[in-house]
N, C-alpha and C positions, 0 to 999 in steps of 0.2 A: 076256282083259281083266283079269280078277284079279289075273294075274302082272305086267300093267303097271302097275296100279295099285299093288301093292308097290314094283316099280321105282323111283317119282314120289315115294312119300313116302320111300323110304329116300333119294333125290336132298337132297329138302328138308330133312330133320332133315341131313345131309350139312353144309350152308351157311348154319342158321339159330345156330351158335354156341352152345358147353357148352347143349345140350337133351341129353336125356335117353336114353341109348345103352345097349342091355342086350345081352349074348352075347360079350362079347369083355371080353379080361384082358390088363392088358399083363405081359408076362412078365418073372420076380423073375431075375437074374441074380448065383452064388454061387461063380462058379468061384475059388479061391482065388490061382490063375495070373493071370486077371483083374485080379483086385482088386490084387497087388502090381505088377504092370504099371501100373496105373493111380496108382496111390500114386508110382511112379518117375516116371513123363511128367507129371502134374501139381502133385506137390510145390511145385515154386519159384513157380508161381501161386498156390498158398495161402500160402506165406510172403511174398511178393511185395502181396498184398491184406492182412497180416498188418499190415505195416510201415505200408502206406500207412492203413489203415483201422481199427485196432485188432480187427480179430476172428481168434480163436485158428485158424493154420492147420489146426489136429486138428479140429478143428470144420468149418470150411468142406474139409476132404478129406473127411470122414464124412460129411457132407450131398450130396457129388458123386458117396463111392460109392452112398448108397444110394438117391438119387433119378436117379442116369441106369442105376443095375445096372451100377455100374463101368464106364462109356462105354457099356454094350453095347444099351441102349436105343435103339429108334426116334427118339427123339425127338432124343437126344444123337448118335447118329450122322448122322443125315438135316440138324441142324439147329442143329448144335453145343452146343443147351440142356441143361446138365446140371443145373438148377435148377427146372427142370419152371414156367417163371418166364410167366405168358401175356401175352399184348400184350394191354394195354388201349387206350381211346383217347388217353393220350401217348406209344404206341409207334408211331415213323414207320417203323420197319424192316419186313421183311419178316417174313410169318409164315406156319403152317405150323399143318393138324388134328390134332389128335392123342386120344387119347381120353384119360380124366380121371376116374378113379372112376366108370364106367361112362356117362358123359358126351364128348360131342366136342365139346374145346373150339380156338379158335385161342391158339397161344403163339407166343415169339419164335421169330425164325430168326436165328442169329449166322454171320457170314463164319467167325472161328475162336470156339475153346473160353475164348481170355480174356475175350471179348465177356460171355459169359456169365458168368465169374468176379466182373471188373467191377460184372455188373448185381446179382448175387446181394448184393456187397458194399454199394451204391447203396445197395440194397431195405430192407438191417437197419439203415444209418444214417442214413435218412433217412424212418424212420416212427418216432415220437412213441414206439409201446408198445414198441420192443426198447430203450429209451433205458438201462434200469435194465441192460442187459446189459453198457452197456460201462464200469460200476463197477466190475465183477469184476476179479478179477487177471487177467491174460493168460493164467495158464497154468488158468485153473479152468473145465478143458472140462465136467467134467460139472456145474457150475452154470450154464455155455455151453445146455448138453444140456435140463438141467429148465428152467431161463428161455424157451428157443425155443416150450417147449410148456406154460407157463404166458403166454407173450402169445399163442398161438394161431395159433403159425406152420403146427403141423399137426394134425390129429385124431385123428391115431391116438394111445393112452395108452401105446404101447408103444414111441414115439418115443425120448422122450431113453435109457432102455438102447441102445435099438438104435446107438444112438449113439455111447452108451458104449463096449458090445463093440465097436464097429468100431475105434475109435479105441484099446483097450487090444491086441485082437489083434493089430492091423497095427500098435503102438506108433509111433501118429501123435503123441501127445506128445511126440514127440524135434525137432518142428519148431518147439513154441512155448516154444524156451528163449528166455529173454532179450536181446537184444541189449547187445554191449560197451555198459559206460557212455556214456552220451551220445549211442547210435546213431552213433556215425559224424561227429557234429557239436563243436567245438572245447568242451570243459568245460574253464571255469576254480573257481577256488576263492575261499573269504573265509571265516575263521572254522576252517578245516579241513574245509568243507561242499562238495562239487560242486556246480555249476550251467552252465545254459547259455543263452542269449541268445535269446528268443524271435524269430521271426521273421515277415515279411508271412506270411498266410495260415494261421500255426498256429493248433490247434484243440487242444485238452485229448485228444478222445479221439485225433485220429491223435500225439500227442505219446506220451502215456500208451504206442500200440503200439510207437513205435518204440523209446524209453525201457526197455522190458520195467517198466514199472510201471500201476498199476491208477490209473483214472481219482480216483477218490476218495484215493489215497495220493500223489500229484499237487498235488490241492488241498489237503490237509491239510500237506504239506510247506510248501506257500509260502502256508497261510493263507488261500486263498481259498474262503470260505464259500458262497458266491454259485456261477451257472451261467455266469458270465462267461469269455470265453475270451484265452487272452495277449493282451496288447499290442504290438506290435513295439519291439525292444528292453529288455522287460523282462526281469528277474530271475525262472532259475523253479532251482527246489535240485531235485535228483535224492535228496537223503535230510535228515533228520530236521535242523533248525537247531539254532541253539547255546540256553543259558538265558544265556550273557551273551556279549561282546565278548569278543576278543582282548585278550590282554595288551597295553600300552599306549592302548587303547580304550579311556579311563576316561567320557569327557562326548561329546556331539556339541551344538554351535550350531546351532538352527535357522535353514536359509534360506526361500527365498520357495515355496512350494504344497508343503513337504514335511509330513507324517503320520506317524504312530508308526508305520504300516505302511509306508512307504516306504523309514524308518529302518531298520526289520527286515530287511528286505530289503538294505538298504547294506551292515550289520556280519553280516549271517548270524544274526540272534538271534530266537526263539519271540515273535510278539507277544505273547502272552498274558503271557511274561517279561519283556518290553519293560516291560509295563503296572504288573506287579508293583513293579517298579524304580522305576518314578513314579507311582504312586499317586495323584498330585494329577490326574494326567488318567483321563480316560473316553472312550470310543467315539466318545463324539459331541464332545469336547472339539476345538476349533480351538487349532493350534498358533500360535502371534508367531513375527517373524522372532525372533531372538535366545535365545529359549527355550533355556533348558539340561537338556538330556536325558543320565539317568546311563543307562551301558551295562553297567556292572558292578557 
């Protein structure tokens, strides 16, 4: 009777969800063969979520060696989660026990290993406290590294080195170089400045990753002080604008809904230098149509 009574309640803590589970470790996985295996087959997923999503693939490869044990985890094998990521109640997918710091909890269950990529990538950009993460430059894994574990992504204190090391040993840094100017996307010029044409659905940070430039050096290029994100069809510079116009760019006439920041934006020139140059306006100052704006 004893022994069935053990039976009943290891059943129920079983199915009652992250209760409280003590005698069992899940096991640290370090083979060195491992880890470069796993760095080879999922590389292009981190760079791939890299582009899409601004987060440094050195980063999101160090997080997947060392929360699944370089694939070799129960949970990443059985379940393809290599994020150790759980289903709460707006996961309709399929899930799977697993235990959890001596806890058994239920987490995802993904068809393949991008599923998981994906969610992991979801998770940091669409919660409020990693916000300040994606100011960083792309390539600043280990600010990547102390930011994860200053919003409290995990508890252990010994997180972002581990990090660190992974990403220095296995010289995961070589994924988060920069993309060609422009990403891939048609950069014209004005002023001798690059830019490129915003488009439906861009967003600062996925621009920022594909760009190979840091969210905040983005805004500060085209003057946008604000958390506001492109326009379609605007102007956004890839580097530093001019302090005046082009040669032959002496005045511009103002037409109908345009602003000193618009104008900045037309000839490639620093609002702040914009302002310098006329003097008679201010911030809050509304332009007329016919206004004569000096550019040099």
């Amino acid at each position: 009777m004893r022994n069935y009574n053990i039976f009943i309640l290891a059943a129920l803590l079983l199915f009652t969800g992250c209760v409280s589970f003590k005698g069992q470790q899940v096991t640290e996985y370090r083979g060195s063969d491992d880890y470069d295996s796993y760095v080879r087959t999922y590389y292009p997923l981190a760079v791939e979520q890299m582009k899409k999503y601004g987060i440094p693939a050195s980063i999101t490869l160090a997080q997947g060696l060392l929360e699944s044990g370089a694939g070799k985890s129960e949970l990443s094998r059985k379940s393809n989660n290599h994020f150790g990521i759980k289903a709460d109640k707006s996961w309709k997918g399929r899930t799977v026990s697993s235990m959890d710091n001596g806890r058994m909890c239920k987490f995802r269950k993904y068809s393949d290993v991008s599923g998981s990529y994906e969610d992991h990538s979801k998770f940091l950009v669409g919660r409020q406290r990693y916000a300040f993460l994606f100011e960083l430059a792309p390539d600043d894994y280990k600010g990547w590294a102390k930011g994860l574990k200053q919003a409290g992504y995990a508890e252990d204190s010994k997180y972002p080195q581990k990090l660190i090391n992974l990403i220095e040993r296995y010289n995961l840094q070589r994924f988060d170089a920069p993309s060609p100017i422009g990403g891939g996307r048609v950069v014209r010029d004005v002023n001798g400045v690059p830019y490129i044409i915003a488009e439906v659905g861009d967003r600062m940070t996925l621009l920022a990753g594909e760009l190979g430039l840091s969210v905040r050096k983005l805004r500060k290029y085209n003057d946008i002080h604000d958390k506001r994100e492109p326009v379609p069809g605007e102007r956004l510079f890839l580097k530093k604008k001019r302090s005046k116009a082009a040669k032959g760019s002496n005045f511009h006439t103002t037409a109908s809904g345009e602003s000193l920041y618009t104008i900045s934006q037309e000839y490639g020139i620093r609002l702040m230098k914009l302002y310098d140059l006329n003097p008679q306006y201010r911030s809050y100052t509304k332009l007329k149509v016919g206004d004569i704006i000096r550019l040099r």
